[in-house]
C-alpha positions in Angstrom: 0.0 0.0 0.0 1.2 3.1 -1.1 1.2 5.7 1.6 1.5 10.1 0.4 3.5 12.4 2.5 3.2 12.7 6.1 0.8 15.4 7.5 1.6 17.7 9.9 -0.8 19.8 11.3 0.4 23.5 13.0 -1.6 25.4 15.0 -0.7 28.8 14.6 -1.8 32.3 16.2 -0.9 35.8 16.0 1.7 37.8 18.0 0.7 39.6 20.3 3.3 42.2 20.5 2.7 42.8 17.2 -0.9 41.7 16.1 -1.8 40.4 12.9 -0.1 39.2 10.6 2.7 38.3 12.7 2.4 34.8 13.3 3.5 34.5 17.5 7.3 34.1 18.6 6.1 30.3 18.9 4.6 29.8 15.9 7.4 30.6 14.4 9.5 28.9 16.3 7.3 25.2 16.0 7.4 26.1 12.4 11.3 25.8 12.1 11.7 23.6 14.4 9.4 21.4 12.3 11.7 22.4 8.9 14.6 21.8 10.5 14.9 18.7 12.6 11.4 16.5 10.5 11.6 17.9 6.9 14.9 18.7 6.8 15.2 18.3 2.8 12.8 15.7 2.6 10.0 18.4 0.9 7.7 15.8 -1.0 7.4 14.0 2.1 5.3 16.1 4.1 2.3 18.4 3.9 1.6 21.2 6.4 -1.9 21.5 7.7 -1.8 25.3 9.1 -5.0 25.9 11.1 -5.5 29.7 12.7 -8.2 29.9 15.2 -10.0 33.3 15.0 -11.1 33.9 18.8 -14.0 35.9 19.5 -13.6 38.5 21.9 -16.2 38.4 24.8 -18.5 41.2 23.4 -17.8 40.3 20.1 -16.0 44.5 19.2 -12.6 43.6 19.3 -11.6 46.4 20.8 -14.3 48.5 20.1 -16.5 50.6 22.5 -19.2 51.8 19.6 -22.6 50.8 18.7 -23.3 49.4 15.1 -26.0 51.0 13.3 -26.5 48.2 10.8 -25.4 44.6 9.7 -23.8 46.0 7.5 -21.3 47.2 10.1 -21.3 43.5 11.0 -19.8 42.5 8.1 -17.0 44.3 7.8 -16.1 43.1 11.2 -16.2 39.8 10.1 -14.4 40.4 6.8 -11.7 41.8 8.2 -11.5 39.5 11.0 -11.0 36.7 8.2 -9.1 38.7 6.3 -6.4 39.3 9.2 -6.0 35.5 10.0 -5.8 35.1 6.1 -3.0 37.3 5.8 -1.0 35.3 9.3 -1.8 32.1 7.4 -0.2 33.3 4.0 2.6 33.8 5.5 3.2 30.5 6.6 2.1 29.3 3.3 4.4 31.2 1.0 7.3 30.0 3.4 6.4 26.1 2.6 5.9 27.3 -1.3 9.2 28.7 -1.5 11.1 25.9 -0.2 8.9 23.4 -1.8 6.9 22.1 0.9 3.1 21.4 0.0 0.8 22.9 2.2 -3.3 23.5 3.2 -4.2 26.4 5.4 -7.6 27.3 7.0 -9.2 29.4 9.7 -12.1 28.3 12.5 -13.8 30.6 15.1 -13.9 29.1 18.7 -11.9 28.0 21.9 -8.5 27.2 20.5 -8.5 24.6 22.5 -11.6 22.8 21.5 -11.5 23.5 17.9 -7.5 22.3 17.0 -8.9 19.0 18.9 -12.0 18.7 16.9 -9.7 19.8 13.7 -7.2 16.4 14.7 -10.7 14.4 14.8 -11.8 15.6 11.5 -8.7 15.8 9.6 -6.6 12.7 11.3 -3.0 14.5 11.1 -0.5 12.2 11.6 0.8 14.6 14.1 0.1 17.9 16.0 2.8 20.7 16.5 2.3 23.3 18.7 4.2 26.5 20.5 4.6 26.9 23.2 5.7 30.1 25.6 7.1 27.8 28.5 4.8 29.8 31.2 6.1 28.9 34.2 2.8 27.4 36.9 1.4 30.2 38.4 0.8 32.0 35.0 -0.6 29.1 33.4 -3.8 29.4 35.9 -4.3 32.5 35.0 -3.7 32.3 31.3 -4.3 28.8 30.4 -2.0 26.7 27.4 -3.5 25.7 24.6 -0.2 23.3 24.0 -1.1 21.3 27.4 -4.5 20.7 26.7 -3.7 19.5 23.0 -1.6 17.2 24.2 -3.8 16.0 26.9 -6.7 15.8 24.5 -5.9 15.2 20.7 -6.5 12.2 19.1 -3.0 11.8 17.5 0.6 12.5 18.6 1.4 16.2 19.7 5.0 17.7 19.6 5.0 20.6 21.7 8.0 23.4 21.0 9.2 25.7 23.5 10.4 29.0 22.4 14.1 29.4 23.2 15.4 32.0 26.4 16.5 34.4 23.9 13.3 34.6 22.0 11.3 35.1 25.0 9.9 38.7 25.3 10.1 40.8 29.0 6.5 39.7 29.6 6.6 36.2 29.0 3.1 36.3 28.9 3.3 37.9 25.2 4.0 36.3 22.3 
């Protein structure tokens, strides 16, 4: 039986030092990792599966303290939402185009956590990377990991990446 190229799927979020569409200090970094030490120059032997979750924020503004007079105003929210975690995705994208690495990207709204889970059950990866920021214990109960949960949780094997000491930013809590 013939088997295609191992699929690795990368859950991948935006900085947020920087916003979108800078993927995160670990995204980056479990992106790499991944080229370096699995690819390496193996390219037709793997396929990314880049998933962004879009998170909604709690009153649904983003930021903004207005009213909206219309749907209208609605949707442009939600375009440019999409368009934002298009634009994080790309780059991921053209990096595995211009080294020759095929590639599938898409977005989902929702609890990271719930939805890269339910993503591994739907698209059966046959492994999970994730970044990590290496919070030490008393910030992950207030901030929470997304990495611990996935690999608590996901139906397939999860390779978690740290980011290194030097990449870490004076809040640790950013990415």
């Amino acid at each position: 039986m013939e088997e295609g190229p191992t699929r690795i799927m990368l859950a991948v979020n935006q900085s947020t030092i920087k916003g979108y569409p800078h993927p995160s200090i670990s995204s980056k970094r479990a992106f790499e990792w991944t080229l370096q030490k699995i690819v390496r120059s193996n390219t037709s032997g793997f396929r990314f599966l880049f998933l962004h979750v879009l998170v909604p924020d709690e009153d649904g503004f983003d930021e903004v303290d207005s009213i909206f007079a219309s749907p209208d105003d609605f949707k442009e929210l939600k375009k440019r939402d999409n368009a934002r975690g298009l634009h994080l995705l790309e780059y991921f994208v053209t990096r595995c185009h211009e080294i020759g690495v095929a590639s599938e990207a898409w977005l989902k709204k929702g609890d990271p956590t719930e939805v890269i889970c339910l993503e591994v059950k739907r698209i059966q990866p046959d492994f999970l990377v994730v970044g990590s920021r290496g919070l030490g214990p008393f910030k992950k109960v207030f901030v929470g990991t997304v990495s611990e949960f996935c690999a608590k949780h996901a139906e397939c094997p999860v390779i978690t990446i740290k980011r290194r000491e030097d990449e870490t930013p004076d809040d640790p809590v950013d990415d």
